[in-house]
Residue frames as qw, qx, qy, qz and C-alpha x, y, z in Angstrom:
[[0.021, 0.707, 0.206, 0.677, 28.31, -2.38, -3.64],
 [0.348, 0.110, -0.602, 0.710, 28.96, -0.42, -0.84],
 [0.150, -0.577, -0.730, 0.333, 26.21, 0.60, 2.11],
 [0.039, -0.635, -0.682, -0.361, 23.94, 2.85, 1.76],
 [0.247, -0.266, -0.560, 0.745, 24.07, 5.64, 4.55],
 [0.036, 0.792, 0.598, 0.115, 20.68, 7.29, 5.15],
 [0.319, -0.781, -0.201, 0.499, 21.91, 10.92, 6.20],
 [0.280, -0.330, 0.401, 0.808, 23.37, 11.13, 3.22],
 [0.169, 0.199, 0.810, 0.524, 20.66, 10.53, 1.43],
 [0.091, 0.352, 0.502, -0.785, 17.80, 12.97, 2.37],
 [0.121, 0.034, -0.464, -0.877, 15.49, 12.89, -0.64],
 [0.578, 0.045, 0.297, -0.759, 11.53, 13.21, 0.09],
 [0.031, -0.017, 0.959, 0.281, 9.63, 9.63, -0.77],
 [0.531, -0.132, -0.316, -0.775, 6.64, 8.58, -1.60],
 [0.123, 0.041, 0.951, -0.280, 4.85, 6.07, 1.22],
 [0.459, -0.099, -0.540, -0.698, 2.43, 4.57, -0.72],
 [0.750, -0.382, -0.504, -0.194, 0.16, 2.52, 1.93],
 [0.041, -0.275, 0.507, -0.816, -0.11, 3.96, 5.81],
 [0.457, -0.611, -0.641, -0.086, -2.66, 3.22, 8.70],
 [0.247, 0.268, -0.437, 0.822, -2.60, 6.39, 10.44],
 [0.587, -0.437, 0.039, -0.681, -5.86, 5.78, 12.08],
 [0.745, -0.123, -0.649, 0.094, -4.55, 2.51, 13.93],
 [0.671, -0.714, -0.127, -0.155, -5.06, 2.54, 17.60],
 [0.858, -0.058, 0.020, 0.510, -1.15, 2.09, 17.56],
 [0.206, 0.572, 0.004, 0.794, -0.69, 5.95, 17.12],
 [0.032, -0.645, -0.453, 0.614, -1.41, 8.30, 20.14],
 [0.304, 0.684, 0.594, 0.296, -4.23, 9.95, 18.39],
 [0.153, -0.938, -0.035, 0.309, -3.22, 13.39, 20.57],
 [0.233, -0.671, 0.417, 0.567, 0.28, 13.49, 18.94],
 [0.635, 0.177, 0.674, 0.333, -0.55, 12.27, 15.25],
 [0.244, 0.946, 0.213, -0.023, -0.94, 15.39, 14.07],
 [0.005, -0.909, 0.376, 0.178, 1.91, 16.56, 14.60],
 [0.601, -0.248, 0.705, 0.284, 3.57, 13.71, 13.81],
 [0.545, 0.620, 0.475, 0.304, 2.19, 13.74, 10.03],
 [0.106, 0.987, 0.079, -0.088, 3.30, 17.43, 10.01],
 [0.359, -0.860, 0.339, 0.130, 6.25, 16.63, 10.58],
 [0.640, -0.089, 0.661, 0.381, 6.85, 14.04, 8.48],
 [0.596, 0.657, 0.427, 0.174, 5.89, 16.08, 5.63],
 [0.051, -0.986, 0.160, -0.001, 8.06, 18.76, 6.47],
 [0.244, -0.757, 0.585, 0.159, 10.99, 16.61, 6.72],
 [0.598, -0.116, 0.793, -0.024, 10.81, 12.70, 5.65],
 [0.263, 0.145, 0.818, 0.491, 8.50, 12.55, 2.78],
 [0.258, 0.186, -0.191, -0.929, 6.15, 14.49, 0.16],
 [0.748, -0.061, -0.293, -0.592, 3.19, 11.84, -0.48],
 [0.016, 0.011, 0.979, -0.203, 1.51, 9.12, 1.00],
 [0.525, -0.210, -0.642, -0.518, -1.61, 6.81, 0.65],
 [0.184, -0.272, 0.916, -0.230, -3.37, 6.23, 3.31],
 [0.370, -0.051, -0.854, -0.363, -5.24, 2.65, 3.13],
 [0.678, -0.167, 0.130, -0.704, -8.90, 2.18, 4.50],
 [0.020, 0.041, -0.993, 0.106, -9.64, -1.24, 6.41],
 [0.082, -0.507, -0.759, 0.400, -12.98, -0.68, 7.16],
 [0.013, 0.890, 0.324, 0.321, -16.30, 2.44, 6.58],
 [0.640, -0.737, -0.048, 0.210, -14.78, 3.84, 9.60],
 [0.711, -0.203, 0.393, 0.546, -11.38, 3.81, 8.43],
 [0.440, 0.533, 0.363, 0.624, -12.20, 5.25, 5.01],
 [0.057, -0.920, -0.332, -0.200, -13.72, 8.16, 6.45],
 [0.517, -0.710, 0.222, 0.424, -10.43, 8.95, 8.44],
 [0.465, -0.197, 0.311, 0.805, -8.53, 9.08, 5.42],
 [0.204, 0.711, 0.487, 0.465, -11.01, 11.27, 3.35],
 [0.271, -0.959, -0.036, -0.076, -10.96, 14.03, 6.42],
 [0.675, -0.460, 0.328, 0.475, -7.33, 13.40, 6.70],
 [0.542, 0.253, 0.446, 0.665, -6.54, 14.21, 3.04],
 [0.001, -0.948, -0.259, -0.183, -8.78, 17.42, 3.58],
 [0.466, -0.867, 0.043, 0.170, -6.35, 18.66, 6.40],
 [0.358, -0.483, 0.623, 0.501, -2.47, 17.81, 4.45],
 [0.669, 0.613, -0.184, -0.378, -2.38, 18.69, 0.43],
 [0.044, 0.518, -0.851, -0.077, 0.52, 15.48, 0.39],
 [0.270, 0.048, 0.911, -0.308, -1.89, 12.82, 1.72],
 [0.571, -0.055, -0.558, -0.599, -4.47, 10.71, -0.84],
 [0.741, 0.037, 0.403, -0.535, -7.47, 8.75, 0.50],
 [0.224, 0.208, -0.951, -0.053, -7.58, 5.06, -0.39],
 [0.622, -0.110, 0.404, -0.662, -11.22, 3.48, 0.67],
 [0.733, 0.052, -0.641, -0.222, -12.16, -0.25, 1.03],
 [0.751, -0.506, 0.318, -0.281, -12.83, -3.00, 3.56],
 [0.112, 0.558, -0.821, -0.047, -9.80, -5.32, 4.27],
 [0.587, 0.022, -0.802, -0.107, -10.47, -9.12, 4.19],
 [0.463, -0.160, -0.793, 0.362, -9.76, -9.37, 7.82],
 [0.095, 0.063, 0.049, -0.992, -12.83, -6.60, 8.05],
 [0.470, -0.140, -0.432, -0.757, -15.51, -7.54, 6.00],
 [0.266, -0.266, -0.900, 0.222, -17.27, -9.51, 8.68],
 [0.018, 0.197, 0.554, -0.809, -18.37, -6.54, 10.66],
 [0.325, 0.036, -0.178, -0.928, -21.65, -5.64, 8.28],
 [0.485, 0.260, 0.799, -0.241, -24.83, -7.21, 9.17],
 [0.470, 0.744, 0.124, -0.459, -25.59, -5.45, 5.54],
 [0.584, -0.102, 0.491, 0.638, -23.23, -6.19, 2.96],
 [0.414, 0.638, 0.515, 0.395, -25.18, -4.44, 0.24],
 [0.174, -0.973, -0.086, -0.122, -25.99, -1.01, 2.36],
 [0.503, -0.650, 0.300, 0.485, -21.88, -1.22, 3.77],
 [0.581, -0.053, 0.443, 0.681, -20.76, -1.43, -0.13],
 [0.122, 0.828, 0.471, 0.280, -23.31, 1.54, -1.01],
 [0.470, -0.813, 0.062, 0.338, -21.54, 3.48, 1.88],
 [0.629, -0.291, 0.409, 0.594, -18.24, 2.74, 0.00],
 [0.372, 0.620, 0.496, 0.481, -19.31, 3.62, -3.34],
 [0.124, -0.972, -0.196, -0.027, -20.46, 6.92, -1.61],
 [0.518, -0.707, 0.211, 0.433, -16.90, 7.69, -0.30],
 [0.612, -0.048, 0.509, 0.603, -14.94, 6.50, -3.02],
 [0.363, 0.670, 0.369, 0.532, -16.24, 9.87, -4.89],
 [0.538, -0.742, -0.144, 0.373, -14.73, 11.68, -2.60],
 [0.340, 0.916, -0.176, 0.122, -12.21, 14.32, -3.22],
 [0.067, 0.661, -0.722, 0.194, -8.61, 13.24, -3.39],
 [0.738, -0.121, 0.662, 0.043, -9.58, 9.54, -2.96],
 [0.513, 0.536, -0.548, -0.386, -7.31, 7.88, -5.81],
 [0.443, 0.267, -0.842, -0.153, -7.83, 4.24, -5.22],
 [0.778, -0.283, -0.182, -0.531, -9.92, 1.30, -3.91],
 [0.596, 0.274, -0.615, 0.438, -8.10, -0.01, -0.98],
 [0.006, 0.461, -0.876, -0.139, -6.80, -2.02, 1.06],
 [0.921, 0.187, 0.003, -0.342, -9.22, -4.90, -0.43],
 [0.424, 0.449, -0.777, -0.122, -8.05, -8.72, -1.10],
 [0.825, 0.075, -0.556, 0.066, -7.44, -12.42, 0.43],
 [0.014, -0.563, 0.758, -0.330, -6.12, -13.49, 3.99],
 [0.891, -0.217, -0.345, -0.197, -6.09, -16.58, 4.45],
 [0.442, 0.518, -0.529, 0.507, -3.73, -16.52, 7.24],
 [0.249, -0.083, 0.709, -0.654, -5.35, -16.56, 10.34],
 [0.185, -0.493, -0.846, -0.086, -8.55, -19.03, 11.11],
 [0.094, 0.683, 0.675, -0.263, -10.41, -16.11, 12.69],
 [0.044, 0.087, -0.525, -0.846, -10.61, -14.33, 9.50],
 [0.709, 0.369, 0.138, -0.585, -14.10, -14.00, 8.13],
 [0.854, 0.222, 0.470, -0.016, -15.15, -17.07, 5.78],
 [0.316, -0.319, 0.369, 0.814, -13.15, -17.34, 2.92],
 [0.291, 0.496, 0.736, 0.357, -16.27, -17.16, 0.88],
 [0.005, 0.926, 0.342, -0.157, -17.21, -13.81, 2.33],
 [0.296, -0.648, 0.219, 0.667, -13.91, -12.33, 1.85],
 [0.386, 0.059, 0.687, 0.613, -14.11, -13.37, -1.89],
 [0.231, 0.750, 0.565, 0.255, -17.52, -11.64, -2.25],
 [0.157, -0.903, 0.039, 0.397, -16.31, -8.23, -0.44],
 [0.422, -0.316, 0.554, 0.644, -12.69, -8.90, -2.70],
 [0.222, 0.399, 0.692, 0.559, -14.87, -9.18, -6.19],
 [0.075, -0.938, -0.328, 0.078, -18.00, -6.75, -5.25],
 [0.355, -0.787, 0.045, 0.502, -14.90, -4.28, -4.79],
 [0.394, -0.121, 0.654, 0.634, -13.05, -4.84, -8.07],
 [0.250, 0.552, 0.691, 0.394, -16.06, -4.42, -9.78],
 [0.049, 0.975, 0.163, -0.143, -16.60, -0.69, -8.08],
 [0.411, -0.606, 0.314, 0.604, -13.42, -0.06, -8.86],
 [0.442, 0.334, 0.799, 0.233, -13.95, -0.72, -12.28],
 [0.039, 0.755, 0.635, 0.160, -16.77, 0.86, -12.57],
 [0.172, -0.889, 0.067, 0.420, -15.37, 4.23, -10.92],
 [0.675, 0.678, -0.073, 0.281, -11.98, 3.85, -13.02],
 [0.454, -0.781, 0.375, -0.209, -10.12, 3.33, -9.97],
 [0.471, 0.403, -0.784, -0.032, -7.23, 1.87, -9.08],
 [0.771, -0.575, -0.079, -0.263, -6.75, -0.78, -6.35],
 [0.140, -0.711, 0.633, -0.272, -4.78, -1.56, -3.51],
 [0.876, -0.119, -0.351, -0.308, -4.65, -5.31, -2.84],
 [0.520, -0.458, 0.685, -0.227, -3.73, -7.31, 0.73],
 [0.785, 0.127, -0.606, 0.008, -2.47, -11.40, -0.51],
 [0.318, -0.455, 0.781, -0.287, -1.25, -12.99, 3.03],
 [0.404, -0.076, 0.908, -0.079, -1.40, -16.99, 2.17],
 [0.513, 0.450, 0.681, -0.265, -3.83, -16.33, -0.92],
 [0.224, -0.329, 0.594, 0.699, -1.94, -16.24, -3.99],
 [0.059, 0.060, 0.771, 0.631, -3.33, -18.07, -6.57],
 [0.044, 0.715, 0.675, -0.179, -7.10, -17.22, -5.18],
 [0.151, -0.564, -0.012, 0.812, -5.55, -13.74, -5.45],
 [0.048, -0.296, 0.543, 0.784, -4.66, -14.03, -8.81],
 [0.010, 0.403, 0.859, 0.316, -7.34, -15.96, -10.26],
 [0.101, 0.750, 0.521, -0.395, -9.91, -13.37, -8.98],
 [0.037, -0.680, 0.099, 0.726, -7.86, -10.34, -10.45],
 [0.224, -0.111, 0.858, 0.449, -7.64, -12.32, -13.68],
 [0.205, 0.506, 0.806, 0.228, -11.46, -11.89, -14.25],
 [0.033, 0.957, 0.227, -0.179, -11.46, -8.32, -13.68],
 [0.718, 0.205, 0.212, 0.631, -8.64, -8.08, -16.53],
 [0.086, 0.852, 0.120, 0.503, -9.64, -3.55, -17.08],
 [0.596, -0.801, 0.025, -0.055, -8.87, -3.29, -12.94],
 [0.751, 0.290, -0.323, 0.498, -5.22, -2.73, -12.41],
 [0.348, -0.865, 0.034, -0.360, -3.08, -1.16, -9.28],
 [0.031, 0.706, -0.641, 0.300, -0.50, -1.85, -6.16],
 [0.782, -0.035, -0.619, 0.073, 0.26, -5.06, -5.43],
 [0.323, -0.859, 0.091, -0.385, 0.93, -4.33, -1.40],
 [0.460, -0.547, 0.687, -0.132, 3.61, -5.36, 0.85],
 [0.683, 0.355, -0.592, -0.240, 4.59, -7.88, -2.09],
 [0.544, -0.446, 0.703, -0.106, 5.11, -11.31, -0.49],
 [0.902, 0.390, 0.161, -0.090, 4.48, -13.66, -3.98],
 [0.796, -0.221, 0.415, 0.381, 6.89, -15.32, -6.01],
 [0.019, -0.416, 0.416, 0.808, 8.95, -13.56, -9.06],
 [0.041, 0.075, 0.788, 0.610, 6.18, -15.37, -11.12],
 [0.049, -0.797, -0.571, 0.192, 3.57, -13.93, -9.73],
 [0.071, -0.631, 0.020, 0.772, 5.40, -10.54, -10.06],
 [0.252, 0.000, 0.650, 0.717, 5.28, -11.27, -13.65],
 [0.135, 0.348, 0.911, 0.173, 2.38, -11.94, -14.37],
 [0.032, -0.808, -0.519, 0.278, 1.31, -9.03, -12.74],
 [0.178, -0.666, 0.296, 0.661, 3.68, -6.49, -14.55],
 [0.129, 0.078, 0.690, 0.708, 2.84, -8.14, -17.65],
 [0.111, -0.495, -0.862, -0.011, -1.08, -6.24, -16.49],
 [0.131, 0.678, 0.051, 0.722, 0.22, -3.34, -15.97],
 [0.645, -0.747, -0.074, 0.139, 0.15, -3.60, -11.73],
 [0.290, 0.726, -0.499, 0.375, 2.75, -1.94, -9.80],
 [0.813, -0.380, -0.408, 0.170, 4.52, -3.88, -6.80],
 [0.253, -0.819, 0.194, -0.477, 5.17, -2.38, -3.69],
 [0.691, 0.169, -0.551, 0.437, 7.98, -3.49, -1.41],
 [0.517, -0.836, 0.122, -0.141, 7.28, -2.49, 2.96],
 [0.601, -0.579, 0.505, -0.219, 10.06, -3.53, 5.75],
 [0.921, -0.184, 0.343, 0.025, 10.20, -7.03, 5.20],
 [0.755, 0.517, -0.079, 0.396, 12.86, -6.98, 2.32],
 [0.055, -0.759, 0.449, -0.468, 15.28, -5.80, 5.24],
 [0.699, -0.518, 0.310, -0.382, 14.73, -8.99, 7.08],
 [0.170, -0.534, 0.801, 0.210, 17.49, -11.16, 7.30],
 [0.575, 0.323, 0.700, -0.275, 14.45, -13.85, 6.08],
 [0.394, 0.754, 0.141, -0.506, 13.84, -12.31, 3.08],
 [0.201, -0.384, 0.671, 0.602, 15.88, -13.81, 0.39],
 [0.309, 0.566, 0.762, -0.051, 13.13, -14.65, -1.65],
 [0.121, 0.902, 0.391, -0.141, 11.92, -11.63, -1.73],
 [0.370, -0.693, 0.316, 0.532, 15.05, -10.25, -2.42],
 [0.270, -0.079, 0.724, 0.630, 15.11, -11.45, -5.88],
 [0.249, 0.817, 0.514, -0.082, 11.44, -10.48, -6.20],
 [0.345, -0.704, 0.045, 0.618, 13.12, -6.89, -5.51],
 [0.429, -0.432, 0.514, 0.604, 15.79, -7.16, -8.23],
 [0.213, 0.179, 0.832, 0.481, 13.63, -8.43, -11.23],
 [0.089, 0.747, 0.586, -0.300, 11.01, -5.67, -11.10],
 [0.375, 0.683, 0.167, 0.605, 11.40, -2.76, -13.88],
 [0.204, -0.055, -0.295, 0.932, 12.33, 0.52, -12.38],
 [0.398, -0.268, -0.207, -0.853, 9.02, 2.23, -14.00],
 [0.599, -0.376, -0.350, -0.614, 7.12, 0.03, -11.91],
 [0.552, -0.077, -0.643, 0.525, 8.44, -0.47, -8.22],
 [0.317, -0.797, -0.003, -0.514, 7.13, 1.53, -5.16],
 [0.357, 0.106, -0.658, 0.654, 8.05, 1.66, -1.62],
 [0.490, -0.645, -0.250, -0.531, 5.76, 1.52, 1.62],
 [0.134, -0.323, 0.788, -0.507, 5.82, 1.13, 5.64],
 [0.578, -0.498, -0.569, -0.308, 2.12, -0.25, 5.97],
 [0.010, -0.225, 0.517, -0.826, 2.53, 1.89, 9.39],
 [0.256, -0.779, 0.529, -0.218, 2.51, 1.16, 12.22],
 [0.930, -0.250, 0.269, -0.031, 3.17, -2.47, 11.36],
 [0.900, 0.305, 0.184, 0.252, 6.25, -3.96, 9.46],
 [0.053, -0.957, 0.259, 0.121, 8.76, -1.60, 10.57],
 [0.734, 0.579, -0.283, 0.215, 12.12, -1.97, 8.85],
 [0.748, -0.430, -0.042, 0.504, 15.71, -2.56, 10.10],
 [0.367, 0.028, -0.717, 0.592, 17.19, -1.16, 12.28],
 [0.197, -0.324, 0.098, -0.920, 14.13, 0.43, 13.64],
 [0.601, -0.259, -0.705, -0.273, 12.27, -3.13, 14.34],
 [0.482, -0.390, -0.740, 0.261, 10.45, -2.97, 17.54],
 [0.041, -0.205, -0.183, 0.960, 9.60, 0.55, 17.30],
 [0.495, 0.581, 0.562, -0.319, 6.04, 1.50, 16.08],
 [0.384, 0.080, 0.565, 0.726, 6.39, 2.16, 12.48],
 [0.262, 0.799, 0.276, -0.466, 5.89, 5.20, 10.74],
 [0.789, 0.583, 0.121, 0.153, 6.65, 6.86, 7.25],
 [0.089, -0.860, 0.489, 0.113, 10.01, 8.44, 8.28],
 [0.776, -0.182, 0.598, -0.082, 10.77, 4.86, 8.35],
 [0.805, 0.577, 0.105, -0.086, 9.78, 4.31, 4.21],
 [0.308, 0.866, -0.379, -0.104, 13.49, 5.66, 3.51],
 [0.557, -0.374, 0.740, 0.045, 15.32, 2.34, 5.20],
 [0.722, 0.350, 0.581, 0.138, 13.18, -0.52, 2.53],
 [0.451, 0.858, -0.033, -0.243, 14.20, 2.44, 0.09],
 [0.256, -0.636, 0.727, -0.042, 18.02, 2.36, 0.85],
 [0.588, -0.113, 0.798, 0.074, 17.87, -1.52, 0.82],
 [0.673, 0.667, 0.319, -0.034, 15.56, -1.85, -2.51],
 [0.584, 0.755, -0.296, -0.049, 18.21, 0.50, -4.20],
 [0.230, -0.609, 0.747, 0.138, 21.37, -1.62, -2.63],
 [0.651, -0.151, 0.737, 0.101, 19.96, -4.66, -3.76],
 [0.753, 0.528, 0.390, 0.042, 18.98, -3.90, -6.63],
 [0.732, 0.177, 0.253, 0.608, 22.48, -1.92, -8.03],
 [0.244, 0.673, 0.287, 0.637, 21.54, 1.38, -8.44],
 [0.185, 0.393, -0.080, 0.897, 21.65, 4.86, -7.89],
 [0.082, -0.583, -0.720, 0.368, 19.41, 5.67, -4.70],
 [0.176, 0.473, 0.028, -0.863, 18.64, 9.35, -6.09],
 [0.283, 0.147, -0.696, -0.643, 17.55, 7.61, -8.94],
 [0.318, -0.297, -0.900, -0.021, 15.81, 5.04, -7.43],
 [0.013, -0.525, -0.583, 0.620, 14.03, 7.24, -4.84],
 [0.215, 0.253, -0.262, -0.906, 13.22, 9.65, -7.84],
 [0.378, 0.118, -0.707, -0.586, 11.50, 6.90, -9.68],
 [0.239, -0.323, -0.913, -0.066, 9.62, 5.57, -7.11],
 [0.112, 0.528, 0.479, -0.692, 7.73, 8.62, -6.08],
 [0.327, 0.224, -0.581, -0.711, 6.87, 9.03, -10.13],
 [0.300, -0.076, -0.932, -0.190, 5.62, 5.79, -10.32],
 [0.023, 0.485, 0.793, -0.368, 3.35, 6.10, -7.12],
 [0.210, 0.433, -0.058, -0.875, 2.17, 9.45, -8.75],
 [0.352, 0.319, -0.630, -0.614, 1.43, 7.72, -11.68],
 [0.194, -0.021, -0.961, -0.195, 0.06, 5.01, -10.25],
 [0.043, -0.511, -0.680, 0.525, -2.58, 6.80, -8.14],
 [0.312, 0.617, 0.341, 0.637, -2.85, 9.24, -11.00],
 [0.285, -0.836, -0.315, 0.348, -1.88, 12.01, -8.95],
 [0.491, 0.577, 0.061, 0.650, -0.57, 15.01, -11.31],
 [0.410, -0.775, -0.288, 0.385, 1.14, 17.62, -9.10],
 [0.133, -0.714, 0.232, 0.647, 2.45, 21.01, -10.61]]
């Protein structure tokens, strides 16, 4: 199948999982820089809370741009910072009834670096979170780096909780497993990296109804753009690739994966 060319291709996406409060933006020009990507690049994006701190940026951020949903939760390689756990997941609760937050996130597993918080604490922040979600009727966003099957086995007891698998990195039987659960998997950057064959067949063997597309800005920036700070103009490259490898029509494919993130954040627009 022949290449892709982005310029031709100029339909608006959906970047489902963003960090525009990372210290990796200049905080003076991120304004405009979100303006601008909504005006030209793409029509929705999530962005994902690491941290209290974090959430609260995307809750006042969704106030200010009617494209941009709120996403609150503490990330694995977070949950250390509370000398409280109880009073920091009250906090959350509080947010997460925010307006225009549509999902508990980015919550999950890293076992990837030793100075990570314990893995026991990350498992109580990971569960304690599922269970508000739950309990709200939220989805969730979930981080896996090195912590599959802990992944799964957790999500597995909170069978009602479903949501975006993030920057997929798990094997096509994990993808099942999770598509037979009703999750949706989300595909950043890395499925552009010459590395990536794996993941490439992850890619291929996903349904259409249930595929997204993300940058996780400002990290995992896509080829050809690698060693620039990633942002969501960016989202349209892993599109492009996602629809070469996987056969198909990229107007189609870029249609169906801003549905899907709609749908998967329940966000009804018009």
């Amino acid at each position: 199948m022949p290449s892709l060319g982005i310029k031709e291709h100029a339909m608006k996406l959906f970047d489902t999982h963003t960090h525009y409060d990372d210290e990796k933006f200049d905080l003076d020009d991120r304004d405009a820089l979100l303006a601008s990507l909504f005006r030209e690049e793409v029509c929705l994006m999530v962005g994902a809370a690491v941290n209290l701190t974090s959430s609260r940026f995307t809750i006042a951020t969704a106030a200010k741009y009617p494209g941009y949903y709120a996403a609150v939760g503490i990330h694995p390689e977070n949950c250390g910072e509370y000398d409280d756990p109880e009073n920091a997941l009250s906090d959350l609760e509080a947010l997460a009834q925010a307006e225009k937050v549509v999902a508990i996130g980015e919550i999950g597993l890293d076992y990837y670096w030793d100075s990570n918080p314990p893995k026991e604490v990350q498992q109580f922040y990971f569960e304690r979170q599922l269970a508000l979600a739950q309990k709200l009727s939220l989805p969730v966003i979930v981080h896996d780096r090195e912590a599959h099957g802990a992944v799964i086995d957790t999500l597995m007891r909170y069978p009602s909780v479903t949501g975006v698998m993030h920057s997929f990195s798990g094997s096509a039987e994990m993808a099942k497993e999770l598509l037979k659960r009703g999750w949706y998997i989300s595909f950043s950057g890395v499925i552009t990296y010459k590395n990536a064959t794996r993941l490439a067949e992850v890619v291929r063997t996903v349904p259409l109804d249930r595929i997204l597309v993300e940058t996780d800005c400002p990290y995992l920036t896509p080829v050809p753009m690698r060693g620039k700070i990633n942002h969501s103009g960016y989202v349209k490259y892993t599109a492009v690739k996602a629809a070469e490898l996987r056969g198909e029509d990229y107007d189609a494919f870029a249609r169906a994966t801003v549905e899907n993130g709609k749908r998967a954040f329940g966000i009804s627009l018009g």
